[in-house]
C-alpha positions as a printed NumPy array, in Angstrom:
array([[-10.108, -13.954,  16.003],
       [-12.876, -14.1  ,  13.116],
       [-12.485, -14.895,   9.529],
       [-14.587, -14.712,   6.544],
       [-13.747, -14.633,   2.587],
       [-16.489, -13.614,  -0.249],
       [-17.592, -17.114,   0.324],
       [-18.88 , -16.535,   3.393],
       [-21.621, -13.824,   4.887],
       [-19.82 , -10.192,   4.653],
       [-18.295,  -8.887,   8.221],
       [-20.638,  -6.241,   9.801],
       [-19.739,  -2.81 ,  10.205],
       [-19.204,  -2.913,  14.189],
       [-15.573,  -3.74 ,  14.975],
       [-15.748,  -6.392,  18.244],
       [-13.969,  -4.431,  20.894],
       [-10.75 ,  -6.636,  21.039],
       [-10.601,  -6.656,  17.001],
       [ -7.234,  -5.089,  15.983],
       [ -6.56 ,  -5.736,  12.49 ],
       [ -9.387,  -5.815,  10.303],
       [ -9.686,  -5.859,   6.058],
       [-12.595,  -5.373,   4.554],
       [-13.101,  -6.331,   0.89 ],
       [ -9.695,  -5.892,   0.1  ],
       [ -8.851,  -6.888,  -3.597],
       [ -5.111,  -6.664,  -4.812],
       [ -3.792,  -7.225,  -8.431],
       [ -0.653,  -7.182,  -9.827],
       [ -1.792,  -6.576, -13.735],
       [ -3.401,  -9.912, -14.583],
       [ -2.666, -11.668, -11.646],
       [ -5.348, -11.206,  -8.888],
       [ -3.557, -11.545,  -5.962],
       [ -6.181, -11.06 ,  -3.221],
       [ -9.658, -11.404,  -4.049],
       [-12.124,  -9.284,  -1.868],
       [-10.533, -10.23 ,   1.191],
       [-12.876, -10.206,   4.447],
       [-10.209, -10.785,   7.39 ],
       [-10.264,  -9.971,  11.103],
       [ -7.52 , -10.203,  13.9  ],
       [ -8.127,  -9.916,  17.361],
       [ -5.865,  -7.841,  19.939],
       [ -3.175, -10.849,  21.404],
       [ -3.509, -13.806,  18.747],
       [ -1.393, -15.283,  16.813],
       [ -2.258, -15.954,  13.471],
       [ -0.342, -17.872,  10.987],
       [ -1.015, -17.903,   7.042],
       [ -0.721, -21.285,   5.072],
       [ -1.085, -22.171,   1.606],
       [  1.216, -22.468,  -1.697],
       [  3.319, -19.542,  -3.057],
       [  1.629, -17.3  ,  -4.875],
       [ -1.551, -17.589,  -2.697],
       [ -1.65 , -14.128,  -1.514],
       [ -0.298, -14.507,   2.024],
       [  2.971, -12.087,   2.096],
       [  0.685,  -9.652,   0.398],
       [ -1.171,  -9.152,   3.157],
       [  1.848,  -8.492,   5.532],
       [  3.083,  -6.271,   2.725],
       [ -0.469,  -4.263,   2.581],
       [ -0.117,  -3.762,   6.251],
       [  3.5  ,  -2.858,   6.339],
       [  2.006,   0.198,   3.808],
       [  4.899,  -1.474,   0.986],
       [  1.927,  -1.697,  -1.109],
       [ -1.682,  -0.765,  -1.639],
       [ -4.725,  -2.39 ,  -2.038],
       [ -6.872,  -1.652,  -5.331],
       [ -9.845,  -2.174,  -3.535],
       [-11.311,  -2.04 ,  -0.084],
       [-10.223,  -0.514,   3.343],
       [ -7.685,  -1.639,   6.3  ],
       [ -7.906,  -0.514,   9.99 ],
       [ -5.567,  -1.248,  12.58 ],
       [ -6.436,  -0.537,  16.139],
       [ -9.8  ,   1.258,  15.149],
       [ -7.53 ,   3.949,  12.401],
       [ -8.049,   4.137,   9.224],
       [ -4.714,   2.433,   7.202],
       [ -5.836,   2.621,   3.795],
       [ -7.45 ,   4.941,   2.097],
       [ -6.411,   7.448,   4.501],
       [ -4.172,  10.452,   4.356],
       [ -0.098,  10.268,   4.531],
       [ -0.05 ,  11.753,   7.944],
       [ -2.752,   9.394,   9.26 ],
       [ -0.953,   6.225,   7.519],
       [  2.223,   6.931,   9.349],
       [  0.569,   7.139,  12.668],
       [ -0.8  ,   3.748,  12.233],
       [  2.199,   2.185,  10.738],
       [  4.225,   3.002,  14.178],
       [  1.582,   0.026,  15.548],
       [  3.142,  -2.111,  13.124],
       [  6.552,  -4.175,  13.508],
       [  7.422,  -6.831,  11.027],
       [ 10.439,  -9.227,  10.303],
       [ 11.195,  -9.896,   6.611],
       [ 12.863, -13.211,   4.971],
       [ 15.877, -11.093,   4.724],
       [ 17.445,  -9.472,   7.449],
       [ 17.398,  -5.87 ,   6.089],
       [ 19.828,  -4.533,   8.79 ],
       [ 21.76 ,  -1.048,   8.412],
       [ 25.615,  -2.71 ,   7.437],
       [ 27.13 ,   0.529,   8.277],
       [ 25.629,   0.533,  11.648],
       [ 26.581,  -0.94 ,  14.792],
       [ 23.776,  -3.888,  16.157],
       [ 22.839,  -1.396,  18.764],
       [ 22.331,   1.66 ,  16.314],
       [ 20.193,  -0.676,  14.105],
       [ 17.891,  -0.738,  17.124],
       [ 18.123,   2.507,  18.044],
       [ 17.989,   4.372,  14.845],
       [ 14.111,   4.073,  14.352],
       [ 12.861,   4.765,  17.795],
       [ 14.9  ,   7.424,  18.424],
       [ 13.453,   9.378,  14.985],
       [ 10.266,   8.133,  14.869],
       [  9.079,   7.543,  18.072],
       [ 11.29 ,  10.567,  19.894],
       [ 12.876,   8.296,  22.382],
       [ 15.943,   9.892,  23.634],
       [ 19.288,   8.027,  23.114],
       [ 19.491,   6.717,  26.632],
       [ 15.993,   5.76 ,  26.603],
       [ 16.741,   3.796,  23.364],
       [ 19.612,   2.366,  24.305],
       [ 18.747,   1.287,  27.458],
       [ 15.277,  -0.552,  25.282],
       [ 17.708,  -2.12 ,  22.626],
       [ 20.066,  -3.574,  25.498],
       [ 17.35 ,  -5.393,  26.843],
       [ 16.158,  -6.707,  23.938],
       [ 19.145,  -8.047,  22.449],
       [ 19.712,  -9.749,  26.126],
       [ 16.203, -10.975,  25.343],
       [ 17.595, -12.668,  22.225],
       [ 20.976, -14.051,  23.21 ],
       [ 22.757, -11.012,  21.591],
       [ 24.055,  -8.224,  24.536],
       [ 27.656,  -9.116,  23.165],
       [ 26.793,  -8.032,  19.99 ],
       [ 26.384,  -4.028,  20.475],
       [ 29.083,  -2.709,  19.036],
       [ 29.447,  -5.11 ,  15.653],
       [ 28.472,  -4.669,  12.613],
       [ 25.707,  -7.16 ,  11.253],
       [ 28.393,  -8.506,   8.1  ],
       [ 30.217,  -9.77 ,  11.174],
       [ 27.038, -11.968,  12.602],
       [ 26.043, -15.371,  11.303],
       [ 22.484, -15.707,   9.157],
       [ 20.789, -16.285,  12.648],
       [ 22.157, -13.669,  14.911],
       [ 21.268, -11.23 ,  11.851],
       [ 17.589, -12.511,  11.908],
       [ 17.824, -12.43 ,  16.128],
       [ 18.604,  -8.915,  15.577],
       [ 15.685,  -8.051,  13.272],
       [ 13.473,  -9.552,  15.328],
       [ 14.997,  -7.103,  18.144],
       [ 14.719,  -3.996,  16.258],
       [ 11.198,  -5.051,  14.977],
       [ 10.08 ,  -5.241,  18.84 ],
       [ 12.511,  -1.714,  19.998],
       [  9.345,   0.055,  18.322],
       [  7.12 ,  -1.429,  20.321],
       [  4.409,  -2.578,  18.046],
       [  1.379,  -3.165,  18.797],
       [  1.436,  -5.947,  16.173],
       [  4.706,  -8.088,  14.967],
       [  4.512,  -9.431,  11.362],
       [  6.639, -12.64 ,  10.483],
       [  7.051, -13.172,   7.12 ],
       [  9.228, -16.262,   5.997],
       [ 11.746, -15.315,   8.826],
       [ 13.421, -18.548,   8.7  ],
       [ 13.936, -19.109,   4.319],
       [ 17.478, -17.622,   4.027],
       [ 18.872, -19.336,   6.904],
       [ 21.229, -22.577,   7.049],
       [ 19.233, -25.32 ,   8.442],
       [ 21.317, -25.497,  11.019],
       [ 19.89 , -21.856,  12.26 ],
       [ 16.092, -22.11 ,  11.576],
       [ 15.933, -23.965,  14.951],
       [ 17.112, -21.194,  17.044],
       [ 15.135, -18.448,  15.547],
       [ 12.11 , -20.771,  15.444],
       [ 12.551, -20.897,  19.555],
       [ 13.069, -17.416,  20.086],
       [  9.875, -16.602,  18.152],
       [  8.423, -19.225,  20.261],
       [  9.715, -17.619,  23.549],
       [  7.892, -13.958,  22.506],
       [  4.732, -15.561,  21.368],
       [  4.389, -17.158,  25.351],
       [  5.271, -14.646,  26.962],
       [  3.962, -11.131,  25.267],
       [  0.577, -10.467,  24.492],
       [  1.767,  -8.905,  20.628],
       [ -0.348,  -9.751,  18.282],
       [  1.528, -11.973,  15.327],
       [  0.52 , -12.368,  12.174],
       [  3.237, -14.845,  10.589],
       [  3.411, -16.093,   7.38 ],
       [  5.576, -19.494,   7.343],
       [  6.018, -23.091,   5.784],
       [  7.277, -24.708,   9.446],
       [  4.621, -26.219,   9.952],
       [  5.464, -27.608,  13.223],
       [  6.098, -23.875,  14.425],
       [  2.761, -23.042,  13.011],
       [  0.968, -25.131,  14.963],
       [  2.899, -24.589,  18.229],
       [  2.754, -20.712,  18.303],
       [ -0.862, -20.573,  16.777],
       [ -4.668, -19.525,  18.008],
       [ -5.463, -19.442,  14.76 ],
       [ -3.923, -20.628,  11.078],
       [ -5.564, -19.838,   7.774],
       [ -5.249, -21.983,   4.475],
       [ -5.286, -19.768,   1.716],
       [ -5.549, -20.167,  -1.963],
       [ -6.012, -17.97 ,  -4.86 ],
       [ -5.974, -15.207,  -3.12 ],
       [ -8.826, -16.132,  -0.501],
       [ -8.924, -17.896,   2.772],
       [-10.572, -21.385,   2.37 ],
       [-10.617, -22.984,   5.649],
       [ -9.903, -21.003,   8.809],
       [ -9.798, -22.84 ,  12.346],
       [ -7.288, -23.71 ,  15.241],
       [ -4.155, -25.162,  14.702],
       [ -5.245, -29.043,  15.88 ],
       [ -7.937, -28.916,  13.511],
       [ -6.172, -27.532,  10.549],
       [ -3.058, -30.005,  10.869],
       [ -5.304, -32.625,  11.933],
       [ -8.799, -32.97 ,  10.249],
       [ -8.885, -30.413,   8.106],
       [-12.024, -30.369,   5.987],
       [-11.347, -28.661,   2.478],
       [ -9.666, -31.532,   0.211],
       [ -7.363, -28.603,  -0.928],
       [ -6.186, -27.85 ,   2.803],
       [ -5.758, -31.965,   2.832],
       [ -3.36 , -31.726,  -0.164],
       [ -1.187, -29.005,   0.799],
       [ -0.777, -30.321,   4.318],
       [  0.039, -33.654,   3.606],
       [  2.752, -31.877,   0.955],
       [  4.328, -29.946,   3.088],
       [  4.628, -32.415,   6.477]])
């Protein structure tokens, strides 16, 4: 995984050959505000990634960017070598079938069962058949402590088997990448735990790549290769996990760590 912000020497113009994500001078602005500020970011295929810094800082921007719920006013994003932006409609949904994410809140179909929430979106857009579908959300709600959930309706879950079940449909597409943003900030505290350890359990033992966005800190540095402090809308210290928690070198990285822990 490589980083670099406008601080830093610009990226070249060869993509490594494990590089999956990559944003080039990407600028975002929401009128005044300048949310991202010629954003230089890479992500290799596999990592996990996590994205640190106060609100406002640019982070779930990013996840929104590559989820196509917004667009950049400035610069290009790839994903597995394809053009995501600027690129045509056609092209942009072919890219965003690579793309999974779980949002802060649950976003589940109430009208359909658990097992047609998983089933709904690989069946249309991928052209699974039912069976095929089925068979693929079964699993993965075994995966996540759910397979006697398939016939209820998500009002009839708890705040954590609702965000267990996003995560499920999130992965029933099979994305190449999984994006995590804030999965855990409208649950109890009594649920955060749970969800934090399933997460945990798919980061050991898939190769997705993750790009999470999260204040549990302690998960951060568990399930990360990499973590990024960002601020202003610009990543200002980049490095592993031990050395971000634990000697990071940007007084501004020292301050929001030592906030947050």
């Amino acid at each position: 995984m490589s980083v670099e912000t406008s601080k830093q020497p610009a990226v070249s113009g060869t993509a490594s050959p494990t590089e999956l994500i990559r944003l080039e001078g990407v600028t975002k602005r929401f009128g005044d505000n300048t949310v991202l500020d010629g954003l230089d970011l890479s992500v290799d295929t596999g990592r996990h990634v996590t994205l640190i810094g106060p609100s406002g800082s640019g982070k779930t921007t990013i996840l929104r960017l590559l989820m196509t719920l917004a667009k950049p006013d400035a610069g290009t994003i790839t994903v597995d070598g394809q053009r995501l932006f600027p690129a045509p409609e056609k092209e942009v949904r072919e890219v965003r079938k690579k793309i999974g994410m779980v949002f802060q809140q649950f976003n589940l179909f109430p009208n359909m069962s658990v097992l047609r929430n998983l089933t709904e979106a690989p069946v249309r857009v991928l052209g699974l058949s039912k069976d095929e579908a089925e068979e693929r959300a079964r699993e993965l709600l075994d995966l996540v402590g759910l397979a006697d959930k398939c016939d209820a309706r998500p009002t009839r879950l708890s705040g954590g088997q609702q965000q267990r079940v996003a995560v499920a449909r999130a992965l029933a597409m099979r994305p190449q990448v999984l994006l995590l943003d804030e999965v855990t900030s409208a649950l109890d505290p009594e649920l955060v735990a749970g969800v934090l350890d399933l997460l945990r359990d798919i980061a050991r033992s898939t190769d997705i790549t993750m790009l999470c966005v999260t204040h549990e800190m302690g998960f951060a540095r568990d399930i990360s290769d990499q973590v990024l402090m960002f601020d202003a809308g610009r990543v200002i210290e980049a490095g592993p996990p031990e050395k971000i928690f634990g000697d990071p070198e940007q007084e501004r990285t020292r301050d929001f760590i030592s906030a947050v822990l």
